[in-house]
C-alpha positions as CSV (number, residue, x, y, z in Angstrom):
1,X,15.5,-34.4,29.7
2,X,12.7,-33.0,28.1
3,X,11.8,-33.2,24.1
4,X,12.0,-29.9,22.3
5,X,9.2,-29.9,19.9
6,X,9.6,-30.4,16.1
7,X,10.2,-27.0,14.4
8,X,7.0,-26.3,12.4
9,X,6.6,-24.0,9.6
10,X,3.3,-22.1,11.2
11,X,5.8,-21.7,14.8
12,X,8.5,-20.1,12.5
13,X,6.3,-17.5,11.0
14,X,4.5,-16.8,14.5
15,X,8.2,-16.0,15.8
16,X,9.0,-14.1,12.4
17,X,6.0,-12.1,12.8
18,X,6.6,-11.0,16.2
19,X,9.9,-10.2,15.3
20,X,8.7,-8.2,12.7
21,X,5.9,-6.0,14.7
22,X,8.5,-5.7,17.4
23,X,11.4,-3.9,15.0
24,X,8.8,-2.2,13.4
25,X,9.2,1.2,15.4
26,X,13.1,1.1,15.9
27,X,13.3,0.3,12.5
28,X,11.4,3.3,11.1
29,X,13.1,5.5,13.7
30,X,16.7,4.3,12.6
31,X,16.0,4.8,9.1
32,X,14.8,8.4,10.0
33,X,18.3,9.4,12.2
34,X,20.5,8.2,9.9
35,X,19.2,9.7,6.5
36,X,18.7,13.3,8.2
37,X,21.9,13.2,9.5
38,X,23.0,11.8,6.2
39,X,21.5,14.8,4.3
40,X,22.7,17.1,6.9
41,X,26.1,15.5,6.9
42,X,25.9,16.1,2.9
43,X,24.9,19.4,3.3
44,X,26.7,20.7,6.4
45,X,29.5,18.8,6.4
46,X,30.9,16.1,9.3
47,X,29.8,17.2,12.1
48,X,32.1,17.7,15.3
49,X,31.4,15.8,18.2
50,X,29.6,18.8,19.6
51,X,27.1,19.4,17.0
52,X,26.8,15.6,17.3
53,X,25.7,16.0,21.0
54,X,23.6,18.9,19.8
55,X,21.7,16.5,17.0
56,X,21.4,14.3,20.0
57,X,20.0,16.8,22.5
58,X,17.3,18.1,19.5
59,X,16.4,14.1,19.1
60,X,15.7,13.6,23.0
61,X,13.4,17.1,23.0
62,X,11.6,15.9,20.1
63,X,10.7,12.9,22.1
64,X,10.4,14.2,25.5
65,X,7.7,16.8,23.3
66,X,5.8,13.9,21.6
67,X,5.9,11.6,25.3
68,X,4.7,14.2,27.0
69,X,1.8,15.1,24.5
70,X,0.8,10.9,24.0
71,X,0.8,10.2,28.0
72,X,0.3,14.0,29.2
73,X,3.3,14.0,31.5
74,X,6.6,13.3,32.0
75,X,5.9,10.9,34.9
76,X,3.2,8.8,33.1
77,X,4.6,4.9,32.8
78,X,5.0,4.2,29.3
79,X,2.4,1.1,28.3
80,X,1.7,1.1,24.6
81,X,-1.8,0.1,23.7
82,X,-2.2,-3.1,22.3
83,X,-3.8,-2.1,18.7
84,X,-3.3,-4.5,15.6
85,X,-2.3,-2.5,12.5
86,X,-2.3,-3.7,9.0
87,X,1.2,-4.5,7.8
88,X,1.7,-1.6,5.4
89,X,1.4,0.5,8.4
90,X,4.3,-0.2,9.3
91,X,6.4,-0.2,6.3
92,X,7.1,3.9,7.4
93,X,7.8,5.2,4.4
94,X,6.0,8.5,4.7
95,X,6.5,9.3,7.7
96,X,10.5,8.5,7.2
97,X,9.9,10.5,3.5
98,X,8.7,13.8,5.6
99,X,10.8,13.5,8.1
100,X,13.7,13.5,5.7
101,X,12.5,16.6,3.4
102,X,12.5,18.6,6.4
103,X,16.1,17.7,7.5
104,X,17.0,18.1,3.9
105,X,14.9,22.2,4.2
106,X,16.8,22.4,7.5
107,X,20.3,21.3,6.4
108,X,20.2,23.7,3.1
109,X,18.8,26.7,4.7
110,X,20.3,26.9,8.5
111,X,23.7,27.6,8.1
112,X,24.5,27.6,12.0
113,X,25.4,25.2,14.2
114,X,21.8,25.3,15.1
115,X,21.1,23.6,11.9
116,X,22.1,20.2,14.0
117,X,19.8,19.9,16.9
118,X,17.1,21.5,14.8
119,X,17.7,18.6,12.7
120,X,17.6,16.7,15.7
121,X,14.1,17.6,16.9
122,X,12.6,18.2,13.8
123,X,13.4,14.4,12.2
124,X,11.9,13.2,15.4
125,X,8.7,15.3,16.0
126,X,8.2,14.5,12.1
127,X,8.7,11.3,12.1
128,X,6.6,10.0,15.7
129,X,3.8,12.3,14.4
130,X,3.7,11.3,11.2
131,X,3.9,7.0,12.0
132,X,1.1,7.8,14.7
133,X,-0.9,9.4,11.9
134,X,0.2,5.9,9.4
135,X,-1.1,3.5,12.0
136,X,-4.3,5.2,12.8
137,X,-5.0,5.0,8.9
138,X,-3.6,1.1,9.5
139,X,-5.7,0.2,12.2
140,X,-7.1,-3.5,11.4
């Protein structure tokens, strides 16, 4: 049987801060979904499982649109770059702040169905666009 080794301070916070630069992304991007279709939800009302699939669809476009203008095609394997960014560039408060004003624009002014996957698309383009803009301002 082998000995695990003693748990160290400096090995926690090595662990803790991979944990953190790995959720960073996910985390911005959850924040994002959920408060546009909070404030869409506010404004439009629950949506029905349709215009959920919809806010869906305008979500996967939005990506699909900012994929295929990082990599410059669809069939391009995804391999981030390893860049180091400063911490506060990942804290995503802007980019999760602009992507949610324009959901809120959306939400109050569309009064279609459409309103959902424009939400959709919109909170995503904003949002990747916007946290690729935060870490190039970040890079350490």
């Amino acid at each position: 049987m082998s000995q695990r080794p003693p748990l160290s301070r400096e090995s926690y916070r090595q662990h803790l801060q991979g944990v953190v630069a790995r959720s960073a992304a996910p985390y911005g991007y959850t924040l994002t979904i959920w408060t546009a279709g909070a404030v869409t939800t506010h404004e439009r009302g629950i949506p029905s499982a349709a215009q959920a699939i919809m806010m869906l669809a305008g979500a996967v476009l939005g990506f699909a649109l900012v994929g295929r203008l990082a990599y410059g095609g669809m069939r391009r394997v995804v391999d981030p770059p390893n860049r180091a960014v400063r911490l506060w560039g990942s804290f995503h408060l802007p980019s999760v702040a602009l992507s949610t004003g324009f959901a809120t624009l959306i939400a109050k002014t569309v009064h279609h169905s459409i309103a959902w996957p424009l939400v959709g698309l919109t909170a995503t383009l904003t949002y990747l666009l916007a946290l690729a803009l935060q870490a190039t301002l970040a890079e350490g």
